[in-house]
N, C-alpha and C positions, 0 to 999 in steps of 0.2 A: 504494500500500500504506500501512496506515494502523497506529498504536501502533509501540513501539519494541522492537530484538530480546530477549526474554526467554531468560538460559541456561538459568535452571532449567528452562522452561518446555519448551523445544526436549532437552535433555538428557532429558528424563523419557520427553519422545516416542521417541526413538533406544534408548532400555533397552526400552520397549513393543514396539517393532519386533524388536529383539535377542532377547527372550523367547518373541518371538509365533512365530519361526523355531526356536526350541531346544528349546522348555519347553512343557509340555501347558496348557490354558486355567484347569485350577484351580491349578496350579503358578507358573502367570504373577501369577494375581492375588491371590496367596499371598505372593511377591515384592513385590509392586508396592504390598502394601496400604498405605493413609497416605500413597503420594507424590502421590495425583492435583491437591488443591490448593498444594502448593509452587510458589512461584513467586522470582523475585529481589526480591521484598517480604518474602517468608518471614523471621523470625529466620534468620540465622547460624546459632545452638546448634540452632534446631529442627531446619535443612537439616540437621548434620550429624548429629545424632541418628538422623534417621531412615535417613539412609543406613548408619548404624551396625547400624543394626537390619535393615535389609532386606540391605545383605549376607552378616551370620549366615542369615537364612533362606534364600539364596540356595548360601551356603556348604555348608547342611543338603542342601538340596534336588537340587542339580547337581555332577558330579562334576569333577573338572579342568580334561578337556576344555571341557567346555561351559562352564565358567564363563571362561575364556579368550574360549570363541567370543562369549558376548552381553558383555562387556565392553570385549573391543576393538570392537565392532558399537557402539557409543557414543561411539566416538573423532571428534575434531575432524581432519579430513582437508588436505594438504595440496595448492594449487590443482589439478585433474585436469590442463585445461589446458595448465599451466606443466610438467608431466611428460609430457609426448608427444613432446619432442624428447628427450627424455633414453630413454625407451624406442624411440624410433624407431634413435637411436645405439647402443644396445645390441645392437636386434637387428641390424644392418648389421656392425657390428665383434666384438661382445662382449667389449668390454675393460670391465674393472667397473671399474678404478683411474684408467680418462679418466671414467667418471660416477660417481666419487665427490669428484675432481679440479672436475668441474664442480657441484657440493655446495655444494663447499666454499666455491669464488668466489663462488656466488649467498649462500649466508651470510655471507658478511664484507660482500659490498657490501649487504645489509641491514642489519648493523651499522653501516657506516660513511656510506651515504648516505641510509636509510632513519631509524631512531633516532638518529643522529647523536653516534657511540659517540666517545670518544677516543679516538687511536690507541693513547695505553700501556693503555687497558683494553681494545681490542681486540685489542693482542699477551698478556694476561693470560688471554681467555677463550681464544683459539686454544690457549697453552702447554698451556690445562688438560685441552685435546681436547675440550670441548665443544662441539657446531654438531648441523647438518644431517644432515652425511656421514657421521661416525664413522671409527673405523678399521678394517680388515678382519683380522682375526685366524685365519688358517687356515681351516676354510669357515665362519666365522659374523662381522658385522658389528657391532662392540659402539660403541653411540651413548651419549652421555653427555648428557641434556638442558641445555642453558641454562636460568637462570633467565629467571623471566618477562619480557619485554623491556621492560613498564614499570616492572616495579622492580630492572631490572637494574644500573645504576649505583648505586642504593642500595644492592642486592646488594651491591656489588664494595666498598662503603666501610665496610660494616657491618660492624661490631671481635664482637658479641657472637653467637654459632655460632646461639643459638637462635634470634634474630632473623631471622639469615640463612636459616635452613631456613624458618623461617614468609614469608618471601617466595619463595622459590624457585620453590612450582609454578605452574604454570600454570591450575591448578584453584582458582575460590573456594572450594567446600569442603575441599578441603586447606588452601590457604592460612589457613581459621577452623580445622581441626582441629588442624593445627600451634599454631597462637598460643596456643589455649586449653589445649593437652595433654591432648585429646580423642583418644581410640582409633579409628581405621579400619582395619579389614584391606587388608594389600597384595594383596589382589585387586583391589580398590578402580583400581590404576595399570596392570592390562590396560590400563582406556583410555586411557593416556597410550601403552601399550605399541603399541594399535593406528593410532594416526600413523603410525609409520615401518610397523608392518604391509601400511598402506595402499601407504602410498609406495611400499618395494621391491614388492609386488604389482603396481603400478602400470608399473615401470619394469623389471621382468624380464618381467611377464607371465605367470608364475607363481606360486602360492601360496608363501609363506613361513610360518616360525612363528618366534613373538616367545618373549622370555621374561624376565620381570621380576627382573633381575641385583641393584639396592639401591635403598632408596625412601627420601625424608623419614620415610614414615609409619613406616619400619621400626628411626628413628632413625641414618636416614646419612643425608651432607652432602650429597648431590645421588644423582638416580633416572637409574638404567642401564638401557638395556634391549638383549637379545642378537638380534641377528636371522639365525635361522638358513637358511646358503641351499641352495636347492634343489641334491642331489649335479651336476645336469648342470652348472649354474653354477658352481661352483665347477672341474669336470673340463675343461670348456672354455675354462679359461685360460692 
């Protein structure tokens, strides 16, 4: 395989997909218009421009629901893989607090052997309940994202708030909308919502619904997202 991975590039493709399933074909490409040559060459300001712009029309055109559905349909997923033991434990036991218990492990030892975290900033991220796993609050699972893991230590040392929220996501266009004081709708963070969507779907085996609790974009210090679980799952514990 040849050239190197483009996000914008790959991103653009994954909303195409997301729309082509929700949205009728003059409404896709009524969304879509002006993103075709973006690429991670693009301006910064241009990326986020237009994202700015095709969200309104997105926001116009689809109602809740749907804007939910092609947004998290955009999400960075985490390994399939690496969650077939954690769904296979579930369905044998269905204890959710032994796989949220094993979450949680696998995120600290990617903290601690992976990025190569200090232990006092990796008892700072855990106090704050940030990670993988979250915590389980009655039948809904409320996850607090880590900042991004390469500017995570920066994170943690940065004295000035703005600063710190401009590093936080995991998204380059937030991370540019942030710094610049650039407006994005928090529909915008479905995709970040649809990770863990993926995830628990993954490892219950049933559909879930997310829902975007606090954002950078919304001007708060770090992005929540709720994942609500299915009644049976929740009954059968």
């Amino acid at each position: 395989m040849g050239g190197s991975f483009d996000f914008e590039r790959a991103w653009q493709g994954k909303l195409r997909t997301a729309l082509a399933q929700t949205a009728g074909e003059a409404t896709r490409h009524l969304i879509l218009e002006g993103g075709g040559q973006l690429s991670d060459q693009s301006a910064r300001g241009e990326v986020v421009q237009w994202t700015s712009q095709m969200l309104a029309r997105a926001e116009a055109a689809l109602d809740e629901g749907e804007l939910a559905q092609v947004f998290t349909g955009c999400a960075c997923h985490y390994p399939a893989e690496e969650l077939i033991p954690l769904r296979e434990a579930f369905a044998h036991a269905g204890d959710l607090y032994a796989i949220l218990a094993q979450l949680q492990e696998r995120f600290e030892h990617f903290l601690t052997s992976i990025i190569k975290l200090p232990r006092e900033c990796l008892d700072e991220v855990v106090s704050r309940g940030w990670g993988l796993a979250g915590r389980l609050v009655g039948d809904t699972i409320i996850a607090t994202k880590i900042p991004k893991s390469g500017y995570l230590l920066e994170y943690l040392q940065e004295l000035d708030r703005d600063r710190r929220r401009a590093l936080y996501c995991h998204c380059p266009r937030v991370r540019s909308a942030v710094a610049d004081g650039q407006q994005l709708s928090k529909t915008y963070c479905y995709c970040g919502a649809g990770y863990y969507q993926n995830l628990w779907e993954t490892i219950l085996d049933q559909p879930v619904k997310v829902e975007v609790v606090s954002s950078v974009l919304s001007g708060d210090d770090t992005c929540t997202v709720a994942i609500h679980l299915p009644p049976g799952i929740y009954a059968a514990m």
